[in-house]
N, C-alpha and C positions, 0 to 999 in steps of 0.2 A: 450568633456572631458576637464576639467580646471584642469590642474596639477600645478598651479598658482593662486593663489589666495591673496587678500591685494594690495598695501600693505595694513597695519595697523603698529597705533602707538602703540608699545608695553609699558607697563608702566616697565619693566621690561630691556630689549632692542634697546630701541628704535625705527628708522622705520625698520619696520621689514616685508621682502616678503616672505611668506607661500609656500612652497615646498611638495606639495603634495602626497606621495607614495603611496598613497590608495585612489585616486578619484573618484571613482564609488559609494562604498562601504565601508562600515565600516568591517576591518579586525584586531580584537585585540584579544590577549590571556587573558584579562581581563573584566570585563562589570561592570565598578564603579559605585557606588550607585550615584555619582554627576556627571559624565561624560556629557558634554555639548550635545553630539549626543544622538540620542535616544537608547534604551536599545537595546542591540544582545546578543546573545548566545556567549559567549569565542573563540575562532579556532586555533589550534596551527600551521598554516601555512596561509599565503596569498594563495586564489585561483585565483585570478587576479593578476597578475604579468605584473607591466608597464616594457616595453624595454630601458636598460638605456640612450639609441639616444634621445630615444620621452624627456625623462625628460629632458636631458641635451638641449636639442632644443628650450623647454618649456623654461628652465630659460634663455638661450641665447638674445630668443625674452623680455623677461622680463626685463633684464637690458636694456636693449636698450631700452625701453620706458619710465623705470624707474628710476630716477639717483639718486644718493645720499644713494641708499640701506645701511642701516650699517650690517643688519642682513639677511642672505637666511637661513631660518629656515627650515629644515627640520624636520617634521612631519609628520602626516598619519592622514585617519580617521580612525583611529584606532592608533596601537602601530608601526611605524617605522622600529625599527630592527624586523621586522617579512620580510621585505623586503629581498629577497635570493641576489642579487644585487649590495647590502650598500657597498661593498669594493670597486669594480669597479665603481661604480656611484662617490665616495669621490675621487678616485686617479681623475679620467675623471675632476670632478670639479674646483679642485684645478687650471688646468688649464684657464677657462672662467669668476671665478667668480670675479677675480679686486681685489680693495682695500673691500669689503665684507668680512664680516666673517662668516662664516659656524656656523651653531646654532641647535646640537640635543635636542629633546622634546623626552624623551621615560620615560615609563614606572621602568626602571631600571632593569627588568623580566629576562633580556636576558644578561647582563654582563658577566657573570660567565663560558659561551661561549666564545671559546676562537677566532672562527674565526669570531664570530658577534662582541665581544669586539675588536680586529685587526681593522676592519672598523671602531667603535666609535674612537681608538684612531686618526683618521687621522682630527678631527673637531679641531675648533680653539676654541669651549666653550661645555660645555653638560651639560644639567640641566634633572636631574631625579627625581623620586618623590619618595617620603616617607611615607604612609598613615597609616602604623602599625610596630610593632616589638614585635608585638605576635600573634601565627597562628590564633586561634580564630577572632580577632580583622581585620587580614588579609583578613579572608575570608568573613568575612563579608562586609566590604564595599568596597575591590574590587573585590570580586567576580569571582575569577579565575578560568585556567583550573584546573580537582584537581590533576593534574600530577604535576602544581606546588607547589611546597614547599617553606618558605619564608626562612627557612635555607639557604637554597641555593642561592634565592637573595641576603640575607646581606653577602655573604660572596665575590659575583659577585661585586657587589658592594664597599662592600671593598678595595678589590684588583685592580680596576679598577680606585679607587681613588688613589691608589701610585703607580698606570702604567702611570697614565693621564699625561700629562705636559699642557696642555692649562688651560683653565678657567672652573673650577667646581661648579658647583651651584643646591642645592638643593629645595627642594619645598615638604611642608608639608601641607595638607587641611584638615585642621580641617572640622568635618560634627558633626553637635550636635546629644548626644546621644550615636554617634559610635566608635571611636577613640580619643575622648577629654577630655579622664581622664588624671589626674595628674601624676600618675604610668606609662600610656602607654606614655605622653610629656617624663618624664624621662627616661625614658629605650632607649627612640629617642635620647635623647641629646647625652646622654652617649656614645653611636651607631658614633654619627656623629663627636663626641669632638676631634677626633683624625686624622678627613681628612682635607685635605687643601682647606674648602670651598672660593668662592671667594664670595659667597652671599648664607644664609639661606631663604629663600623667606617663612616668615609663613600668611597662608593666609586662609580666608574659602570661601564659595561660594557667590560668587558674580554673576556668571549670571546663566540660567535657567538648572536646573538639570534634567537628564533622569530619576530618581524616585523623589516620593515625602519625600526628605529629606530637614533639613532647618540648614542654616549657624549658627554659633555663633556670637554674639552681640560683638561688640567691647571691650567694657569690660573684655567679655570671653577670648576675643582671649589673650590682652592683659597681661590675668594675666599665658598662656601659654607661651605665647612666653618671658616670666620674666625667666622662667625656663630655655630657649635654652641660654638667656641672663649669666647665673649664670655660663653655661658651657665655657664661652667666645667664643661664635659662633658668626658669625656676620649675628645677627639676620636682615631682613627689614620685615618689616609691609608693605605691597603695598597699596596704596589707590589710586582710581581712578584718573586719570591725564588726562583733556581735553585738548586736543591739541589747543595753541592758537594762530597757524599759521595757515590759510587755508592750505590745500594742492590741490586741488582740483583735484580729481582723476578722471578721467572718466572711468568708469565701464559700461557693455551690462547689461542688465538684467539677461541673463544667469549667468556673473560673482556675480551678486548682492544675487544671487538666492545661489552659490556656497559659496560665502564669510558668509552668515548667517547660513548656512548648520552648515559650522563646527566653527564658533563663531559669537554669536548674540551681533549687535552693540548698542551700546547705542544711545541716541538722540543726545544727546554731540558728540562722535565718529562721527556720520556720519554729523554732521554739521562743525562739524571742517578738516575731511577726504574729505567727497567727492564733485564734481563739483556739479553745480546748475541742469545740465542738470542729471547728476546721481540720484539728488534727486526726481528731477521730474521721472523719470522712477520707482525709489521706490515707490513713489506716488502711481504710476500706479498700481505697483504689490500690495499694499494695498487694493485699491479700488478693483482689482481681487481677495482678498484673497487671493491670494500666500504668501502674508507677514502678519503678525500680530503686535500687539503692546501688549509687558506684563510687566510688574512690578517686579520686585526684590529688598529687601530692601531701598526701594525710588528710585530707578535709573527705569528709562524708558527706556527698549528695544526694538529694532526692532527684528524680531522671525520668522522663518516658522512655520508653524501650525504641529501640530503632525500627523505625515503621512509621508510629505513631507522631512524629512531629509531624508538622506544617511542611508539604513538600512545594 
């Protein structure tokens, strides 16, 4: 069981080591049309439930092999705050994790909850996502339980942004076709114009999505993100960023197997990340088929084949 995974360099973060709440299994209240894991049914609870010991064990060993961590990101395969847990894990944390900063990846589904939002506020950044701000649009391409309603996220949300004191950061993914009209950009800004973002992240899909949906061109995005620009957001654009320090990680095959699960590396990424000896085992698991090689917008990734992810 890898409740650790990366590091990786995040273009967003920097090095950043992946904290895992759902390592088995993908456990989320949503099933987005671009979600990097492969599709699953919605679930409004974790049914694997890690014990906070194991996790915090997990990262203990983790810094200690790995130095320089700027980010321990907490995430899931799936949605994070579905973890029953999140309060005691973050108080327990704060004690082991050093000069690191705690980094939430959630969905934003669950704010509005006041003893789930209690836990978020104890992170040092939180970055949550934005993918609609109209229920139609909503349901569409993420796909949720239908118990949820997005009223009620923007308002979780909301409020969440002038309870927070650390670093707030949003993220928008444009999907062509589903959410990247001109009326639903603005109804977003609008929405966002009045929180203390510390970074708008607008972005579309860059690596391999669970349906067949397809990114916006550059262009597109760009003449979106003029919009959030108009609102005086402080919009970035991320573009890919290869690392031009080796790092040279050594990773087991198991870990290599884990790390592509829940984000597929580029050829760049894993030439610049990991040791020689790591790659040569990647190698390996190509020639087995356990790994694949696919394409996205010009970039070359490394992939498990469909099956093989985290269901």
């Amino acid at each position: 069981m890898n409740i650790i995974f990366g590091p990786i360099q995040s273009r967003r973060f920097g090095e950043s080591l992946g904290v895992d709440l759902s390592p088995q299994t993908k456990q989320c209240n949503y099933d987005c049309l671009y979600c990097e894991l492969e599709g699953k049914k919605a679930q409004m609870s974790m049914q694997e439930v890690l014990k906070v010991e194991d996790i915090l064990t997990a990262i203990k060993d983790a810094l200690k092999k790995y130095k320089n961590i700027q980010s321990l990101t907490i995430t899931a395969n799936g949605e994070p705050t579905l973890y029953p847990y999140l309060y005691e894990l973050m108080l327990k944390l704060e004690d082991i994790k050093g000069d690191s900063q705690t980094l939430l990846l959630t969905n934003g589904s669950l704010l509005w909850d006041l003893n789930i939002s209690k836990a978020c506020l104890l992170f040092d950044k939180v970055k949550f996502s934005l993918d609609a701000i109209t229920q139609e649009t909503f349901r569409k391409i993420d796909r949720p339980l239908k118990n949820i309603t997005l009223e009620k996220i923007l308002a979780g949300i909301y409020q969440f942004s002038a309870d927070f004191s650390g670093e707030l950061y949003a993220e928008i993914l444009f999907v062509k076709g589903i959410n990247d009209t001109i009326l639903e950009a603005q109804k977003m800004a609008q929405f966002l114009a009045s929180m203390r973002l510390k970074r708008l992240d607008i972005s579309t899909i860059d690596r391999p999505p669970a349906y067949a949906v397809k990114p916006l061109s550059l262009e597109e995005l760009q003449k979106l993100a003029n919009i959030f620009y108009a609102y005086n957001l402080p919009v970035f654009l991320p573009t890919r960023v290869n690392p031009t320090t080796p790092k040279n990680i050594d990773l087991t095959q198991e870990q290599i197997l884990k790390t592509l699960a829940l984000r597929p590396m580029s050829i760049e990424d894993v030439r610049g990340l990991w040791s020689d000896s790591t790659q040569t085992l990647l190698q390996n698991l190509i020639c087995s088929k356990q790994v694949i090689k696919i394409s996205l917008n010009g970039v070359e990734f490394y992939d498990l084949p469909k099956g093989l992810h985290s269901k």
